[in-house]
C-alpha positions, 0 to 999 in steps of 0.5 A: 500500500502505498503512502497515498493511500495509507494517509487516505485510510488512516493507516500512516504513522505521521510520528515516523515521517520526515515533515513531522520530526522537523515539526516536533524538533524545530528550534524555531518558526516552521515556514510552510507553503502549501499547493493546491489547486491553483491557490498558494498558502504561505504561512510561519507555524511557532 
């Protein structure tokens, strides 16, 4: 199964991925950006 679909069905374990050990380990503001569609989110998480 891949991750798509894993996150789809509630099987991925986010504790494992990279996106969520730079969150949980930052020393400082996180940037985001998010895609999608055709709209742009930017965004600093503290």
């Amino acid at each position: 199964m891949g991750v798509k679909n894993q996150i789809k069905y509630g099987y991925y374990d986010w504790s494992q991925s990279e996106i969520y050990n730079e969150i949980v380990n930052a020393d400082g503001k996180i940037m985001v950006v998010i895609a999608f569609g055709g709209s742009t989110y930017k965004f600093a998480l503290e």
